[in-house]
C-alpha positions, 0 to 999 in steps of 0.5 A: 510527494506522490502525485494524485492520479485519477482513477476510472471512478474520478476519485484520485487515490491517497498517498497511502493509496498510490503506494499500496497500488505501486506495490501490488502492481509490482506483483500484478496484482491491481485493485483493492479487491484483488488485494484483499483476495491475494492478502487472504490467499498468502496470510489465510486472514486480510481485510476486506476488499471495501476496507481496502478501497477506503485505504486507497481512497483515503476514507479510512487508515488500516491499522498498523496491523493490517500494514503488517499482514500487507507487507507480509503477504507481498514479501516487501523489501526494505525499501519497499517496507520504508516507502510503506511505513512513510507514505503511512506515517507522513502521508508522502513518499520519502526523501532520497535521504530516508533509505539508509546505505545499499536496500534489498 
């Protein structure tokens, strides 16, 4: 299970929030604003920078959609696609066993 970091505010991000951050910082970028902006800039449609911090936060759910503009925009992997949809579905990051043979 991903652990819950503190953020500046004091508030610690969701499970979903943890990944979502992870995989934006894997692309620099850092925040739920500037992934708001990086989603709209690559998919010219996202939501907004406050809808995204409630994501994170774990005030709201996105829907599945709008995961699906997230994975779209950051070109995730399969990897990257299966530790979304769990942390989405299960609230967790995923077993060693839930990536099935060699990911790209």
């Amino acid at each position: 299970m991903v652990a819950e970091v503190v953020r500046v505010n004091g508030r610690p991000f969701s499970a979903l929030g943890e990944v979502l951050d992870e995989l934006a910082r894997k692309r620099n970028v850092r925040g739920p604003y500037p992934i708001a902006n990086y989603m709209k800039a690559r998919l010219g449609e996202a939501p907004t920078g406050a809808a995204v911090s409630k994501w994170m936060y774990g005030d709201s759910r996105p829907t599945h959609e709008n995961m699906q503009r997230f994975a779209d925009a950051f070109e995730l992997s399969k990897t990257e696609k299966i530790t979304l949809s769990f942390a989405y579905t299960y609230g967790q990051q995923p077993p060693e066993d839930a990536y099935p043979g060699p990911m790209a």
